[in-house]
C-alpha positions, 0 to 999 in steps of 0.5 A: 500500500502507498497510502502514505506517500499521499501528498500533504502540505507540511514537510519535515525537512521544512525548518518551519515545521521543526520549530514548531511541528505540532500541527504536522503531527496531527495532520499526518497522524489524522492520515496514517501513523507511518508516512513516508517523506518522499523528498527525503526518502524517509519512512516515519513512524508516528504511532505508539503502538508503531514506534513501540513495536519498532523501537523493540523489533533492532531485528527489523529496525536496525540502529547499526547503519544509521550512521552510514547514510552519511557517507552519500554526501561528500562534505560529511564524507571529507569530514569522516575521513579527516576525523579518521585520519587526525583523531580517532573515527567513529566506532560503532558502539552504544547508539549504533550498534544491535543486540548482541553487540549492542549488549555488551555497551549497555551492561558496562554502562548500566554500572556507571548510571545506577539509581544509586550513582544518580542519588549520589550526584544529586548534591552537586546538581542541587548546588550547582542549580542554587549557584545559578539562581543566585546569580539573578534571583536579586535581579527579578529576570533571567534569560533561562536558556543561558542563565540555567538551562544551558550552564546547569547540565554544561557544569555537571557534565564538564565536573564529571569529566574533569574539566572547570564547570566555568569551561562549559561553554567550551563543553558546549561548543565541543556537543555542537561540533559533535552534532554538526553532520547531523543538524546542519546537513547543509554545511560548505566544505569550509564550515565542516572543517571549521568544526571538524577543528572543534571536535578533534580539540575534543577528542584529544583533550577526552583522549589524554583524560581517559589516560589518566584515568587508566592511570589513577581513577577517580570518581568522575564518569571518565574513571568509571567508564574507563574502568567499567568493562571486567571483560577488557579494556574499551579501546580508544576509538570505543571510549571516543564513542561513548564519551561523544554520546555521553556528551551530546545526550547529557547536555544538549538534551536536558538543556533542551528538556529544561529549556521546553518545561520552562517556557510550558510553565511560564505560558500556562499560569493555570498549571503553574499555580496548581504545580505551586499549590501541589508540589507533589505534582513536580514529578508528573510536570516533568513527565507531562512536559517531556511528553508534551515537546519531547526533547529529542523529537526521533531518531534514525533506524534502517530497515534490514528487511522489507517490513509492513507496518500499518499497512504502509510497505517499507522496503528493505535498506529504507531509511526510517525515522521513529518519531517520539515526538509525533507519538508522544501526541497520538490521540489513541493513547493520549486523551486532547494530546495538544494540551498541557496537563500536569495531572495526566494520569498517563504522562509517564506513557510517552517514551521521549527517552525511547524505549527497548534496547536504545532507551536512554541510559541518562533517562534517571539522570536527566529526570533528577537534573530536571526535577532538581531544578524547578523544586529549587525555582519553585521554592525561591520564586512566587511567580514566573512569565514571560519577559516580552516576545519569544524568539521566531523562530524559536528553535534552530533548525534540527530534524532531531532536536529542540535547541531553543534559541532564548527564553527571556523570563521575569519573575517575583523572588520569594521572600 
């Protein structure tokens, strides 16, 4: 069946619709749960029950070769091989690889990301989160993207792998570059060299942390990586890998995560003052908010065999994208999906973190930065709003992320 190639006005390749895809959901949802994108050639799921199904079937849909979609474009291909040949390429570790290989990577770093690991770092996260907000509680505004959405998961992550937490827009810039082949698909020669140079900074500062970690561990994620497999060492390229994931999932992503459950609090005064009435509810407010405007919106498979999937046939080496964010709005599973309600008793449902095998080893960790975070802003403010209009558009353009550009707030200082 081709049902889903039927023509439909909105575009996921449109930075439009990135910045603001809600209504591209509901069409295609209203259409069909899996679609295929004819002018990129890519086949979306969109359903829950679909993603689901695909997010556990690595079988059918393989995590492995997303990465070699790449190598078609010669800009991305230049950057590859240079990164190859000055630093250490990518290997396929963690996010690119199936079971059982994948099994491997996710029994060593299960030890590392522990509830218990989790509970010991909440300290440092709730003395960075203070440390931030004292910076602008006496001023009554904050621009929150750069002032504690930005820099609270930068200083952890940064302090986590040795550097000074004042370094974390250097931190930054390294996820940035890291990102580039896939955010910036459309980059000159000239400006994939540019953060090829970033990345290569990164990898051979995380190189010479690694080495001495080898040589005398301490308690930071570099030393419990570096030490985690009993099986043998992680070589080199495998520790690149790891730390690159570690470093674009556990910054960029809960900024983003924050930045969103910020601007949803700000611009619905009726779920704030109920949150500040019942702070019991902060647990579902993260829960709601990730489902709402899911952090990372989808991310790559390839179908290893021809597959039907709601009656859309998929052909064999497809590029397919499972989409959480269009699942996390299917009005099959979420009742008026388009609002924002904190006391939904299904939010926990959505899988903004995916699900199976791949979901997200920082899923503990990004909720505790998450919940730290606004438990601290609620108790030191009365109330927040916006300061003046938003960003258009508001997000840069990612098929995959929600990196929001500013989130100009006031608000009144608790007394």
């Amino acid at each position: 069946m081709t049902a889903a190639d039927t023509p439909l006005e909105l575009r996921l390749s449109d930075p439009h619709v990135q910045d603001d895809p809600f209504d591209y959901y509901a069409q295609r949802l209203g259409n069909c749960p899996v679609w295929h994108e004819e002018d990129v050639d890519l086949y979306v799921v969109g359903g829950m029950a679909e993603a689901r199904d695909a997010l556990n079937d690595s079988a059918t849909f393989s995590s492995a070769p997303a990465r070699r979609s790449a190598g078609v474009n010669p800009v991305a291909m230049a950057y590859v091989t240079a990164l190859a040949e000055r630093g250490w390429g990518r290997a396929v570790t963690l996010q690119r690889t199936d079971p059982p290989a994948h099994t491997r990577y996710r029994k060593v770093l299960n030890r590392v990301f522990t509830p218990g690991r989790v509970k010991q770092l909440t300290p440092g996260i709730e003395a960075i989160a203070n440390e931030l907000v004292d910076a602008f509680i006496h001023t009554g505004r904050c621009e929150f993207v750069a002032d504690l959405a930005l820099p609270l998961p930068g200083m952890f992550i940064a302090e986590q792998l040795g550097l000074d937490r004042s370094q974390y827009r250097m931190f930054r810039r390294w996820a940035e570059a890291m990102l580039c082949l896939a955010n910036r698909p459309d980059m000159t020669m000239e400006e994939a060299m540019a953060e090829l140079e970033v990345e290569l900074e990164a990898q051979h500062y995380l190189a010479a942390e690694c080495e001495k970690r080898r040589a005398e561990p301490s308690d930071d994620l570099i030393s419990l990586i570096v030490h985690a497999d009993s099986d043998g060492e992680f070589t080199m390229n495998e520790l690149q890998d790891l730390l690159h994931q570690l470093v674009t999932g556990g910054f960029e992503t809960t900024t983003g995560g924050l930045a969103t459950a910020m601007m949803l609090l700000a611009t619905h005064p009726d779920q704030q003052l109920l949150l500040r009435e019942q702070p019991q509810l902060l647990g579902n407010f993260v829960e709601e908010s990730l489902r709402f405007d899911s952090p990372v919106q989808g991310l790559w498979r390839k179908a290893t065999c021809p597959v039907q999937v709601a009656d859309v046939d998929i052909p064999k080496g497809a590029s397919v994208m499972v989409r959480f964010g269009a699942a996390n709005r299917d009005p099959l599973v979420f009742d008026d999906p388009a609002r924002f309600d904190i006391t939904r008793d299904n939010a926990h449902s959505h899988i903004a973190f995916g699900l199976g095998a791949h979901f997200c080893l920082g899923a503990a960790l990004a909720r505790q930065e998450m919940t730290t975070a606004f438990r601290i802003l609620l108790e030191r403010t009365d109330h927040i709003e916006l300061d003046g209009d938003l960003p258009s558009p508001l997000h840069e353009p990612s098929i995959f992320l929600r990196p929001m550009k500013a989130l100009p707030l006031r608000f009144l200082a608790s007394r």
